[in-house]
N, CA, C and O atoms as CSV, one atom per row, in Angstrom:
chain,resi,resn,atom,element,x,y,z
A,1,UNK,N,N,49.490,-44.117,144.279
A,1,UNK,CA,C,50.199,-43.780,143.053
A,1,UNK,C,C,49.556,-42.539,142.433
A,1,UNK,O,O,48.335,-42.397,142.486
A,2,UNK,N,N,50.524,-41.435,141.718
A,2,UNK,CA,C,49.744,-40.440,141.078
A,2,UNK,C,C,49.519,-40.817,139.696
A,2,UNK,O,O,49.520,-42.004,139.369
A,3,UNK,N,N,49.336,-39.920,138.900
A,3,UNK,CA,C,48.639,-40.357,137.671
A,3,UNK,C,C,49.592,-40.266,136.576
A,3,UNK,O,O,49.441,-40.689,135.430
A,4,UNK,N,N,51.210,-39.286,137.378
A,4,UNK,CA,C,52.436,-39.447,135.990
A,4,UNK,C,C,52.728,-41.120,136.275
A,4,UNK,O,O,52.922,-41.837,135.294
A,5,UNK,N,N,52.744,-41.513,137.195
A,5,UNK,CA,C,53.598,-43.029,137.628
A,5,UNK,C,C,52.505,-43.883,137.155
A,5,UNK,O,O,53.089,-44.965,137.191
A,6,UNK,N,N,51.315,-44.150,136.733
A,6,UNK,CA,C,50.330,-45.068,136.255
A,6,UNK,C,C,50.443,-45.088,134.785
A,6,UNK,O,O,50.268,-45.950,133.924
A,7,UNK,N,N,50.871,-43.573,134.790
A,7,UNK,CA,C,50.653,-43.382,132.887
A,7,UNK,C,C,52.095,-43.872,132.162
A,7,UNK,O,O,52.168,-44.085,130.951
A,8,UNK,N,N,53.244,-44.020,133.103
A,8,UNK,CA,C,54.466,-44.606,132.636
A,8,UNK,C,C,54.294,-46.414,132.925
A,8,UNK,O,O,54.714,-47.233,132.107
A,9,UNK,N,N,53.771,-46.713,133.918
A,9,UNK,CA,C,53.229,-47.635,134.035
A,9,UNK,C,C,52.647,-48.950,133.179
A,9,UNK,O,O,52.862,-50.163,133.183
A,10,UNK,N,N,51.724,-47.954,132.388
A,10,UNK,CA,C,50.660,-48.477,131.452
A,10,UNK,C,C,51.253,-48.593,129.995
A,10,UNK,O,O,50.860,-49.337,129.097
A,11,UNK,N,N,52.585,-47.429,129.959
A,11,UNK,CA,C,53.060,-47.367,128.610
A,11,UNK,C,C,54.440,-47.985,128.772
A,11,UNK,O,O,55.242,-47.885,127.844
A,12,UNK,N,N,54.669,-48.430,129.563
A,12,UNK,CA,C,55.765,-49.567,129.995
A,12,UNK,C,C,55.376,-50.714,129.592
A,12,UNK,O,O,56.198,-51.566,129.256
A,13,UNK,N,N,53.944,-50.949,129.553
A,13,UNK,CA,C,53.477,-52.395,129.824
A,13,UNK,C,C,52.800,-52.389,128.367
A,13,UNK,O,O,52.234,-53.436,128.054
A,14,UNK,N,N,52.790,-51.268,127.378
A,14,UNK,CA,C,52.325,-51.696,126.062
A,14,UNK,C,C,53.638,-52.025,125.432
A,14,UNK,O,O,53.830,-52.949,124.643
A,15,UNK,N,N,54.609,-51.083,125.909
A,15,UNK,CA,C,55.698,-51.743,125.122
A,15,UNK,C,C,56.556,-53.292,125.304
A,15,UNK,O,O,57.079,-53.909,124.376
A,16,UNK,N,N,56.547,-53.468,125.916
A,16,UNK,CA,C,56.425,-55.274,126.634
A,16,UNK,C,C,55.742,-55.569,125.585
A,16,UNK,O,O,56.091,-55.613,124.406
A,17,UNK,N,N,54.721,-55.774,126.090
A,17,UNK,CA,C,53.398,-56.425,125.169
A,17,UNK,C,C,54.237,-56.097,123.895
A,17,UNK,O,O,55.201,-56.863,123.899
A,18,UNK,N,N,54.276,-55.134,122.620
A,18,UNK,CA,C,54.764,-54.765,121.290
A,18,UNK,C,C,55.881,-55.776,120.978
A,18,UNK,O,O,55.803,-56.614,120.079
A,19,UNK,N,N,57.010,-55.604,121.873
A,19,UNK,CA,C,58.001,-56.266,121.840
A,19,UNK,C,C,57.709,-57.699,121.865
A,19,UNK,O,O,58.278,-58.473,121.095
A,20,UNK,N,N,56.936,-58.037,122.630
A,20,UNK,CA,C,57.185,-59.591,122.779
A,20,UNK,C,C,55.888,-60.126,121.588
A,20,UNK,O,O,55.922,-61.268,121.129
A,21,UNK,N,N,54.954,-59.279,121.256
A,21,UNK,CA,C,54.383,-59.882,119.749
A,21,UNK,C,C,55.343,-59.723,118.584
A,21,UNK,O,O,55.455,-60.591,117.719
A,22,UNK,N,N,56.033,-58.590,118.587
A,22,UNK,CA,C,56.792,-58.464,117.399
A,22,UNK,C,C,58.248,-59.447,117.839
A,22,UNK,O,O,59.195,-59.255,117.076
A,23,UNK,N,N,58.430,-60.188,118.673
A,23,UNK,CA,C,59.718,-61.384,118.459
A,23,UNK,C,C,58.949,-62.255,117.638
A,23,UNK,O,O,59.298,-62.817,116.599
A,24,UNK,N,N,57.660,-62.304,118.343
A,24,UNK,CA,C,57.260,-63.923,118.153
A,24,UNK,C,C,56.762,-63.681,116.284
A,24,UNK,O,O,57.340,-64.352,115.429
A,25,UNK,N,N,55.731,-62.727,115.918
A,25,UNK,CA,C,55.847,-62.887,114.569
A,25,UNK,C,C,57.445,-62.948,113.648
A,25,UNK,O,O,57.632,-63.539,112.585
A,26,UNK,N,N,58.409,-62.185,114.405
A,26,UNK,CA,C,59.987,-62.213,113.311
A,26,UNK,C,C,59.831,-63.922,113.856
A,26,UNK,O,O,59.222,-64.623,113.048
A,27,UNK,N,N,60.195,-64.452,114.802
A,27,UNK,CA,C,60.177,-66.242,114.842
A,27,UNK,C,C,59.177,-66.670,114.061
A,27,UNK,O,O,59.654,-67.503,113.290
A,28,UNK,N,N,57.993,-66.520,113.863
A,28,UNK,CA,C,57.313,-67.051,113.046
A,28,UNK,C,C,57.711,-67.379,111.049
A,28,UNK,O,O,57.624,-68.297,110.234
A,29,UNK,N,N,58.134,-66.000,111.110
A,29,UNK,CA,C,58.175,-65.680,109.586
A,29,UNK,C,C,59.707,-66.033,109.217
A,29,UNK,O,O,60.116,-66.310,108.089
A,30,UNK,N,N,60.310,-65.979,110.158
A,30,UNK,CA,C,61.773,-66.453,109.699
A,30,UNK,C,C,61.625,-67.614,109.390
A,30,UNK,O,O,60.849,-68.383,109.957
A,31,UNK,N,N,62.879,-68.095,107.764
A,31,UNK,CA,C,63.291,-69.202,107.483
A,31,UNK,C,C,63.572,-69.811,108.699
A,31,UNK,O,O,63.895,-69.099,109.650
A,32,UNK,N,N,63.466,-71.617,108.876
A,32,UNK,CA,C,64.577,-72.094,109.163
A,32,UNK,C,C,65.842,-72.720,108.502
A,32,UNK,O,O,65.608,-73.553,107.626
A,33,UNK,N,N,67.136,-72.448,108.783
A,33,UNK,CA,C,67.900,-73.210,108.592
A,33,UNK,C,C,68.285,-74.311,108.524
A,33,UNK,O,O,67.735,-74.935,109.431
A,34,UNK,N,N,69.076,-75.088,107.837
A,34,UNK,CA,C,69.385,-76.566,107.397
A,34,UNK,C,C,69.007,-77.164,107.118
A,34,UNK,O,O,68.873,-76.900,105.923
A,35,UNK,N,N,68.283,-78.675,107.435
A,35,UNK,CA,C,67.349,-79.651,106.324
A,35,UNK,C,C,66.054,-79.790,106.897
A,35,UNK,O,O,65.854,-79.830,108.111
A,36,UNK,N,N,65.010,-79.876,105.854
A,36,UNK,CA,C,63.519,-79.980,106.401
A,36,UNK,C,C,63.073,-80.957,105.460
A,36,UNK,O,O,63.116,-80.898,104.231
A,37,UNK,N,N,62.641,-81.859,106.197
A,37,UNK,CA,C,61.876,-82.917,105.909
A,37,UNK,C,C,60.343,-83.078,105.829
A,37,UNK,O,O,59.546,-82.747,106.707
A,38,UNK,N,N,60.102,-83.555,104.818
A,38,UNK,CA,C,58.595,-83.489,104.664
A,38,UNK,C,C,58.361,-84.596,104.299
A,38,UNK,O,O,58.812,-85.114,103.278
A,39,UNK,N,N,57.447,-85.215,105.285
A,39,UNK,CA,C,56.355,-85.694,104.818
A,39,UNK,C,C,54.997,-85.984,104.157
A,39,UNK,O,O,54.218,-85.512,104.986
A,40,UNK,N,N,54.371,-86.402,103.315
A,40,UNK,CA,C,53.203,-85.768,102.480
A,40,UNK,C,C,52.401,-87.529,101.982
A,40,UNK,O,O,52.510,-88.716,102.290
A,41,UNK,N,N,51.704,-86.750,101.159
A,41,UNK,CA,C,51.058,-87.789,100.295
A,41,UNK,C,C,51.733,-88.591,99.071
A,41,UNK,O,O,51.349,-89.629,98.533
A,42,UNK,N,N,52.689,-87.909,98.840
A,42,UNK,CA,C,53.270,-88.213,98.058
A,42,UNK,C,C,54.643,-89.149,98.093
A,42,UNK,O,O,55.160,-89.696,97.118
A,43,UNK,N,N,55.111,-89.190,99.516
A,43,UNK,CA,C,56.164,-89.721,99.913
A,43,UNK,C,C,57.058,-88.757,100.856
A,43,UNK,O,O,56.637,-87.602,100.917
A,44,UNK,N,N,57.896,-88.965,101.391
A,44,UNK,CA,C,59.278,-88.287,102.101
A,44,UNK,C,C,59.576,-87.336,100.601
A,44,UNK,O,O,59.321,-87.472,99.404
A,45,UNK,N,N,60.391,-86.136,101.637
A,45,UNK,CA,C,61.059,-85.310,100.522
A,45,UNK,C,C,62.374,-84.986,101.712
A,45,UNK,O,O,62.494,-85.629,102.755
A,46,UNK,N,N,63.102,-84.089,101.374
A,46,UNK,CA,C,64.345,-83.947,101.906
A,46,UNK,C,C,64.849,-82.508,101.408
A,46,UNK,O,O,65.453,-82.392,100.342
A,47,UNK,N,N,64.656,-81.765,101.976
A,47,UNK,CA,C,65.074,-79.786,101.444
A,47,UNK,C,C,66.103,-79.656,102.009
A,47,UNK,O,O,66.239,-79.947,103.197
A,48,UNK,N,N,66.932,-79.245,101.352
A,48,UNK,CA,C,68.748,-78.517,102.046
A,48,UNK,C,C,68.415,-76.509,101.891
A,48,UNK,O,O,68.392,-75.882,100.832
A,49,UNK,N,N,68.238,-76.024,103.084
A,49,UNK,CA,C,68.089,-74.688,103.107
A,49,UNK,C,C,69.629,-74.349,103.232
A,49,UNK,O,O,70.001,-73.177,103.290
């Protein structure tokens, strides 16, 4: 391999990497939708998003 095809290579493979951290934090930080239930110390609760 020469050194243009390693260097597309390498910056192929950061952007992968970018992309697939930046899904997983938007999944992280996104609401979910519809009902969430909690459990606690206090008793059951019941949230309508």
């Amino acid at each position: 391999m020469n050194r243009g095809a390693i260097f597309y290579l390498v910056i192929g493979g950061l952007v992968v990497i970018v992309s697939v951290l930046g899904y997983q934090l938007y999944q992280d930080r996104k609401q979910p939708q519809g009902v969430q239930i909690h459990v606690g110390p206090k008793g059951v609760s019941i949230e309508n998003k």
